[in-house]
Every structure is written in structure tokens, then in C-alpha cells.
Steps between C-alpha positions, in 0.01 A plus 500: 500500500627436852682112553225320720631230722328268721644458814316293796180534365503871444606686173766723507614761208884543424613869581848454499828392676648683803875578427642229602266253295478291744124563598226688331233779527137365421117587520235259670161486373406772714817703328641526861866529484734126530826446541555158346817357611588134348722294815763280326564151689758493744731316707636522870879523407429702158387790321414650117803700364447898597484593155250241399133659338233423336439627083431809481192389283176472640393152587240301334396295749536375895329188575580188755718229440743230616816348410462169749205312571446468883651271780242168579429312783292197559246656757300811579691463804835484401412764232400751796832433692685566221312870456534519855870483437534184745516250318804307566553418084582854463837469684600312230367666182515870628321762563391563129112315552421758761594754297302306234106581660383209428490130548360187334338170587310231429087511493284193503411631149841385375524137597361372190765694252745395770415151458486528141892619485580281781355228232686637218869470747427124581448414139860636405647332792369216405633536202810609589556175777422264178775696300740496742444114607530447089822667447633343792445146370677564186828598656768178561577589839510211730144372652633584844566880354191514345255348790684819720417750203109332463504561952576869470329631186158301678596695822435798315200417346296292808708647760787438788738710356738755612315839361209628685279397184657170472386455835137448378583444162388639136245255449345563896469872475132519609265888465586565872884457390466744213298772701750490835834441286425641174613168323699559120334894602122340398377755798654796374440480154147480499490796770648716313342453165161590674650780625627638194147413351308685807769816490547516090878391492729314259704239705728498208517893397586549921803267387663699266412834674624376804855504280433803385450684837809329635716631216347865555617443894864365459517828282336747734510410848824509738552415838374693783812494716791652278749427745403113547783295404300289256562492175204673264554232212485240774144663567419524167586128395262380824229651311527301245403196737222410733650643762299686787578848359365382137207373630395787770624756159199309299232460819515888512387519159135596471429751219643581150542834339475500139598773248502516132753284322426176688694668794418353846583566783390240870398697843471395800221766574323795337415754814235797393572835711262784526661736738749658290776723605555825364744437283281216323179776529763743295604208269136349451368858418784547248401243297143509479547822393785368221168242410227733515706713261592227250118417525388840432754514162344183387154613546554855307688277219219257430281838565692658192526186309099448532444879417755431184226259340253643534623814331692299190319571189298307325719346148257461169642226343236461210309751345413449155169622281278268327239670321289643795680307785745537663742217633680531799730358725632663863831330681390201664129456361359356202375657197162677491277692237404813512254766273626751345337781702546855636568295822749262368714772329548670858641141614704458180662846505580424884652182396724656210634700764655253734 
């Protein structure tokens, strides 16, 4: 039975892998001929290894997925710039949200979890300032050290400090503040758990396949330029940070390949091609006939197999005389009674044979 794999709404069956198992051969639901070919992420200044392929196995499944939850902003507005690609924030954090596709924000819907959180951060400070202002009474510096101490740590709590939230202070962050600054990340964080709720993702699976996916990259990918100067470790180790290539690497991630085994394997893109060249019509007829002919062995073996029970004899395992009865018991049945008749004798002499 041919693999069946969903793929943007439409089912696809498995054929097999062109040579250099990097794409695959396919039937749609109208059996019209596919070239599936699975696009691995990429980067500007790198590439996959030449020799790099996919299992030769077929795969089990192809469905979306993501390995970072997307960029926020605090407006529709500002949201729309940054698709637009002109939003001035981007010139700081890369070009990796535009590769994203998508961008979050704020709804009126959200205020009230907002404030909820936002209620949940002033408590702590709270409790924080009265921990702080504790543990500062109980040390023996001198009053003058301690009434300088008592100025700065309230600074940071009711504001007129030197950091931009110190400005306001802790205990002054207000809903506005959290939705245009993202305040101790109260914005994100509730984004993009109803995000992963709405698309079907695990914020904390993404984590450690995020890893994962970075480990297969350091392995696989090299630089594009082979005469650039840079160092490939040096490359390599950036990865390992959020650095502008690590995060565009991840943005481009947008589907998963999965084969038996648990192996998985993140694309940026699956593109379906219909117009084949001749060399794929050659390869694609090759193997359907290769399938129809496995298919056609199977079908004469359960054929022959079928045909084989229903031609086994019939095993007596029972057949004993009790005055004018016979008892009797066939393979797989339970005992029955018959009269000793002309009849009977036929079916007992048959039965003595086999």
C-alpha cells in the first residue's frame, strides 16, 4: 500500500526518491504526476554541504511547523511596517521577522489578561522593594550609607533612575507601558502562547528543537564564499548565539519532514512541480512500474494463499461408535452425533481417508 502524505491540503502517495534523494516522485489525488521537492532553510552567506541527502526511506509524514514564535509589536500599525519591511526596529534586530511572515500585536481582547499579569508583576515588586528595604536595615553600615542605598533601590522601584525602566519605575509600569515597551516581556508572552494555542505548537518542544536544528546546521552547512577569509568555526560558533544569521537560519523555518525513527528534518518550503522533464518522466515511469510489479506479486501471493485454504483438507479429530451413533469431531468444530446410516458410512470412509 502506497505511503499517503498530506501536503497543503492535498494527499499525495510516496513513489519514490529521484537519485539524488533530495526530492521525490509522487501522485496527487487525481494520480497526475508530482515532483515533490522539500527546500531546506537557508542563509545569504551559506549553503548545505554538496553531499548532504535525505534517507533513502520513504517519509512518514510532511506537515507545518516552527522553531520560533513570531516578532511583536504594540500596534496594527507598527505590525504592518514591520511586514512592509520599514519599520525602523528592524535595523536593529535584522532581517529575520521579514523573513518570519508574520507579525503580532495587541487586540482590545487582551487588555484584561494583560492587566491580570501586569497585576501579578506589581505584586512581586512589591514584594521585592519590602525585601530589599528589610535586608538593607539589617546591615551595620553607617545611616549616611544606608539612607544613599534606601535613595537608589526606591529609584528603581517608583522611578528617577538611570535605566529606561527606572525612569518610570517597577511599581509605575501602567497597561499602556506593558503593551508599547513590553515590560519584564508581559506583551510577548501572552502573544505567543495564543499563538501556539491558535497554530497547535509547543512553546517548550520549539525550545529544544530549535537546539536540535542548530546542531544538524553547524554539521551540514558551510559558507557560501570558499575563498572569504573568515574563519568557518568562527561561523559556526555565531550560531550558537542570537546573532542575525541564527535568527534569519530559524525565521526560514516553516515545515518539518518526518521519517521513521523519530528522524526530522525543518524546511523552509515544500514546492509541488507538475511539469516534469524527461528524465523525471523516464524515472517516474520506472518506478511505478517497480510498484505496480511488487503489487501484482502481493496480490497473486494472497491469491495462492486464499486458494491454499480453501483446498486444505478437512482433519477428523473424533470419530468414535456408540451403539448406533456416531461421535464426531472435525478440526476446529465441536463434537456432533451422527446415525449410523448408509449416508454416514460414505462420510466416515471419506474421513478415514484424510
Amino acid at each position: 500500500m502506497p505511503i499517503t502524505l498530506p501536503i497543503k491540503g492535498v494527499s499525495y502517495d510516496f513513489i519514490g526518491w529521484k537519485d539524488d534523494h533530495k526530492s521525490f516522485y509522487a501522485l496527487d489525488e487525481t494520480r497526475r504526476k508530482t515532483v515533490v521537492e522539500p527546500q531546506l532553510p537557508f542563509l545569504k552567506n551559506a549553503r548545505w554541504r554538496d553531499n548532504f541527502h535525505f534517507p533513502k526511506t520513504p517519509p512518514t509524514k510532511i506537515e507545518k511547523a516552527r522553531l520560533i514564535p513570531p516578532p511583536c509589536r504594540p500596534t496594527k500599525e507598527s505590525a504592518d511596517l514591520s511586514r512592509a519591511g520599514e519599520d525602523f526596529t528592524e535595523l536593529l534586530v535584522g532581517s529575520w521577522e521579514r523573513l518570519y511572515g508574520e507579525v503580532l500585536y495587541p487586540v482590545p481582547e487582551d487588555d484584561v489578561q494583560l492587566s491580570r499579569r501586569l497585576d501579578a508583576f506589581l505584586a512581586v515588586q512589591r514584594e521585592a522593594l519590602e525585601e530589599e528595604l528589610s535586608r538593607l536595615e539589617e546591615r551595620t553600615d553607617s545611616e549616611e550609607d544606608k539612607q544613599s542605598q534606601k535613595r537608589l533601590i526606591l529609584q528603581a522601584y517608583h522611578g528617577g533612575g538611570p535605566h529606561a525602566l527606572h525612569l518610570v519605575g517597577s511599581l509605575n509600569v501602567d497597561l499602556e507601558l506593558v503593551k508599547s515597551k513590553n515590560v519584564a516581556s508581559i506583551r510577548d508572552k501572552l502573544l505567543h502562547e495564543k499563538w501556539a494555542k491558535r497554530e497547535g505548537f509547543d512553546l517548550v518542544l520549539m525550545q529544544s528543537e530549535k537546539s536540535r536544528f542548530l546542531e544538524l546546521a553547524k554539521a551540514s552547512m558551510v559558507r557560501g564564499d570558499v575563498n572569504s577569509k573568515l574563519c568557518r568555526q568562527d561561523w559556526i560558533s555565531a550560531l550558537s548565539f542570537a546573532s542575525p544569521d541564527q535568527m534569519a537560519l530559524l525565521a526560514s523555518v516553516k515545515w518539518v519532514l518526518e521519517f521513521a525513527g523519530e528522524q526530522r528534518f525543518y524546511l523552509a518550503g515544500v514546492e509541488l512541480r507538475q511539469e516534469l522533464t524527461p528524465k523525471e518522466v523516464e524515472g517516474f515511469a520506472v518506478l511505478l512500474s517497480e510498484q505496480n510489479g511488487n503489487a501484482a506479486l502481493t496480490r497473486k501471493s494472497e491469491a495462492m494463499a486464499a486458494t491454499d485454504d480453501r483446498e486444505r483438507p478437512i482433519i477428523c479429530n473424533l470419530l468414535r461408535k456408540s451403539g448406533s451413533v456416531w461421535k464426531v469431531v472435525f478440526e476446529g468444530g465441536a463434537e456432533f452425533h451422527i446415525q449410523d446410516t448408509l449416508g454416514a458410512n460414505s462420510l466416515l470412509k471419506y474421513s478415514r481417508k484424510i
